[in-house]
Rosetta silent file (secondary structure, phi, psi, omega in degrees, C-alpha in Angstrom):
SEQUENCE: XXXXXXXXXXXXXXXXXXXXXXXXXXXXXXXXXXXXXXXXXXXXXXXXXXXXXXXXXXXXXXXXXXXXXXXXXXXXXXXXXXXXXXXX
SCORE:     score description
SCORE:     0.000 S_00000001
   1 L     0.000  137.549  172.285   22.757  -94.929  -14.065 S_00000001
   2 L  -113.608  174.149 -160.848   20.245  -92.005  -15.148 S_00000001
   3 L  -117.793  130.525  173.298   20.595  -89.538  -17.715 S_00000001
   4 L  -147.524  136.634 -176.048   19.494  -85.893  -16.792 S_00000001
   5 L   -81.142  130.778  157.967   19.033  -83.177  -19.008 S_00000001
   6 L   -79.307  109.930  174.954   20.620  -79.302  -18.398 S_00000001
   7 L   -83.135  120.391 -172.733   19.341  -76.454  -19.850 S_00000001
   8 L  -140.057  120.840  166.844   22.810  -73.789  -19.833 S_00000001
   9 L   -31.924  134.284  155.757   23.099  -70.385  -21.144 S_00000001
  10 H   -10.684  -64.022 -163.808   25.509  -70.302  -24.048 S_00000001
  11 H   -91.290    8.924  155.871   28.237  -68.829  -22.214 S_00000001
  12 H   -50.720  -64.532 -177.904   27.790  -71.283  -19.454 S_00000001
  13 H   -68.932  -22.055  176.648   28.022  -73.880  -21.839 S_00000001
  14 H   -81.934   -8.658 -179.462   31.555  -72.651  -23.562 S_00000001
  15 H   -76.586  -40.980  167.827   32.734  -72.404  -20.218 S_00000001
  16 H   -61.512  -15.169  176.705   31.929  -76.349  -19.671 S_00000001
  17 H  -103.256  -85.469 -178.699   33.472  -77.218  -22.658 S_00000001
  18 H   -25.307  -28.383  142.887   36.366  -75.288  -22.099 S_00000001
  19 H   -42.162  -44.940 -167.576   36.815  -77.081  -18.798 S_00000001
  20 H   -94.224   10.508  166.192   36.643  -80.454  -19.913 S_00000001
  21 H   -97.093  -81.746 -159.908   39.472  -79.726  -22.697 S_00000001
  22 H   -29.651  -42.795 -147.814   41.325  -77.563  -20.049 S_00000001
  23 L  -103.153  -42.558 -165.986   41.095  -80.441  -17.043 S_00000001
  24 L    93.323   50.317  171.423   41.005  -83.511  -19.547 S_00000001
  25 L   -88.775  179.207 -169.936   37.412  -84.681  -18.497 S_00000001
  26 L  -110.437  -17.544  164.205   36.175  -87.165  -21.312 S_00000001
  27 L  -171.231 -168.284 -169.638   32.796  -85.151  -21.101 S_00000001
  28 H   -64.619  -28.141 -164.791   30.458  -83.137  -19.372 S_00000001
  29 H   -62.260  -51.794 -159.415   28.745  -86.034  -17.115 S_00000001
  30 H   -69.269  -22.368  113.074   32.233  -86.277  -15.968 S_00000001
  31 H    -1.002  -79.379 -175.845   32.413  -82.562  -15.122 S_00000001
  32 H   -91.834   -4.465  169.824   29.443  -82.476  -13.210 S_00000001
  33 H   -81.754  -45.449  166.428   29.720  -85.627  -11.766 S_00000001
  34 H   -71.655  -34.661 -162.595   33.150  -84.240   -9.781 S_00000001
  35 H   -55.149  -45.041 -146.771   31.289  -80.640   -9.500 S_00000001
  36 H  -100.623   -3.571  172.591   28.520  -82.402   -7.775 S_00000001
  37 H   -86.735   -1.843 -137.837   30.847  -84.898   -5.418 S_00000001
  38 H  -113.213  -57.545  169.065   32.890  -81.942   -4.496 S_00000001
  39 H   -41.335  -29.499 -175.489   29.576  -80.230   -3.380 S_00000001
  40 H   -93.987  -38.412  160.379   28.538  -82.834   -1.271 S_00000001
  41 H   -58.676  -36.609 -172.945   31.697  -82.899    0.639 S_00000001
  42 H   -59.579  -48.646  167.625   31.992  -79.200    1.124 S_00000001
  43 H   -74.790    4.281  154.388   28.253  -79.925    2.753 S_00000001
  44 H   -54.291  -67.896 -164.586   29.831  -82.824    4.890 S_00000001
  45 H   -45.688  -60.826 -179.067   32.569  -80.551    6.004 S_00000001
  46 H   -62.044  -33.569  158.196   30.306  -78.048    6.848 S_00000001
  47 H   -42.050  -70.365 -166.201   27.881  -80.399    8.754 S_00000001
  48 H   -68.085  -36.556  179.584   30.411  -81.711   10.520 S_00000001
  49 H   -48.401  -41.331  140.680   32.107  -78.475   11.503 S_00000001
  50 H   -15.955  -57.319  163.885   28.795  -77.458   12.911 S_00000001
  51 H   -87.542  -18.954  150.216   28.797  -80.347   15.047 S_00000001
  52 H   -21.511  -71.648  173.935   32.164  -79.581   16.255 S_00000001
  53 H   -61.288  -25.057 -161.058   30.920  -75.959   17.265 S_00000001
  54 H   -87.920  -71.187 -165.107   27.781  -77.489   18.917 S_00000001
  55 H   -46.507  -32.610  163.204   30.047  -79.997   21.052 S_00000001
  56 H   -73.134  -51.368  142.982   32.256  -77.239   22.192 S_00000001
  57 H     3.385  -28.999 -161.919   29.417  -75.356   23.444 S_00000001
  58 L   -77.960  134.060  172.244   28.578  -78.652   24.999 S_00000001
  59 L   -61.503  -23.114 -146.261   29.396  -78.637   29.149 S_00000001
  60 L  -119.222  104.862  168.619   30.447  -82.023   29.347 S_00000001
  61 L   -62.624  120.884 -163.964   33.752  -83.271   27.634 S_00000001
  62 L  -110.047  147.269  168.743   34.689  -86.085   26.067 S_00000001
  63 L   -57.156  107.294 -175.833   38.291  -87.006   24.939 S_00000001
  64 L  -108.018  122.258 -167.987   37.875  -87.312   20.839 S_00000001
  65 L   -74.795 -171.215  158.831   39.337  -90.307   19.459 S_00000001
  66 L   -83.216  -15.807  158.327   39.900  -91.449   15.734 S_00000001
  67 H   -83.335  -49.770  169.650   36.711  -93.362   16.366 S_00000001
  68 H   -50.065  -21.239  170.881   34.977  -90.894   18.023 S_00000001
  69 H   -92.299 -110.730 -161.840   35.521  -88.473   14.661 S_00000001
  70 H    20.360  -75.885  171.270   34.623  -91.811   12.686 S_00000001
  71 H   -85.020    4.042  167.234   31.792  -92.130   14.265 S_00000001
  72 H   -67.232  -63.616  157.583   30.839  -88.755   14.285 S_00000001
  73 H   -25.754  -84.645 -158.433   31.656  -88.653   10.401 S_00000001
  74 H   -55.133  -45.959  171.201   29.250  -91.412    9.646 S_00000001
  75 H   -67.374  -11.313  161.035   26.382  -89.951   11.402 S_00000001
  76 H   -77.355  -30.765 -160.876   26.625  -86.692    9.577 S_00000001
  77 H   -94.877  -25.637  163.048   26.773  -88.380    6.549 S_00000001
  78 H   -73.293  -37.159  166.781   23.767  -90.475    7.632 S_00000001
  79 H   -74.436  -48.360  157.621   21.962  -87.394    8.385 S_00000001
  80 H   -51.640  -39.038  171.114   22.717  -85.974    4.952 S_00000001
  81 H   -61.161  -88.762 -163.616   21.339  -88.926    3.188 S_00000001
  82 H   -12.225  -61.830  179.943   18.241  -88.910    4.977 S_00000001
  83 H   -51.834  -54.006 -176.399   17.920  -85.312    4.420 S_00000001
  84 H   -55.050  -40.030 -156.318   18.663  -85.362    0.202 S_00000001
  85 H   -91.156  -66.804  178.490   16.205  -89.032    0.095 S_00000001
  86 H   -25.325  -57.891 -168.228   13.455  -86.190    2.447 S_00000001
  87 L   -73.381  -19.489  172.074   14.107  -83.861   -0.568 S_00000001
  88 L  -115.199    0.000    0.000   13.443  -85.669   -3.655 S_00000001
């Protein structure tokens, strides 16, 4: 597990404390630890919706199964790792 330091305005920071009382988090990592899974879905979602939009565009149709969205998922989600592991 790493440890990473924030630098947060004041009222930033009473707002984060006020959250994690408000929500019941046990602390901040635990805060920004949902903040930052929540983010990464919202960029799934949007990735995949993308590819959605692309495929209807697409001429040739395919019937989409619960494996075909499966495997659709998982290759978005393989393309965001790659991309985040590019970036740091």
């Amino acid at each position: 597990m790493q440890t990473m330091n924030v630098v947060l305005s004041d009222s930033l920071n009473e707002y984060i404390l006020n959250q994690i009382v408000q929500c019941g988090y046990e602390n901040a990592g635990e805060y920004f630890s949902e903040l930052v899974q929540a983010d990464r879905l919202r960029k799934e979602k949007l990735a995949l919706e993308a590819e959605v939009l692309r495929g209807l565009e697409c001429q040739e149709r395919i019937v989409m199964t619960d494996e075909t969205w499966d495997t659709l998922y998982k290759e978005v989600q393989d393309r965001l790792l790659a991309t985040s592991e590019s970036s740091s």
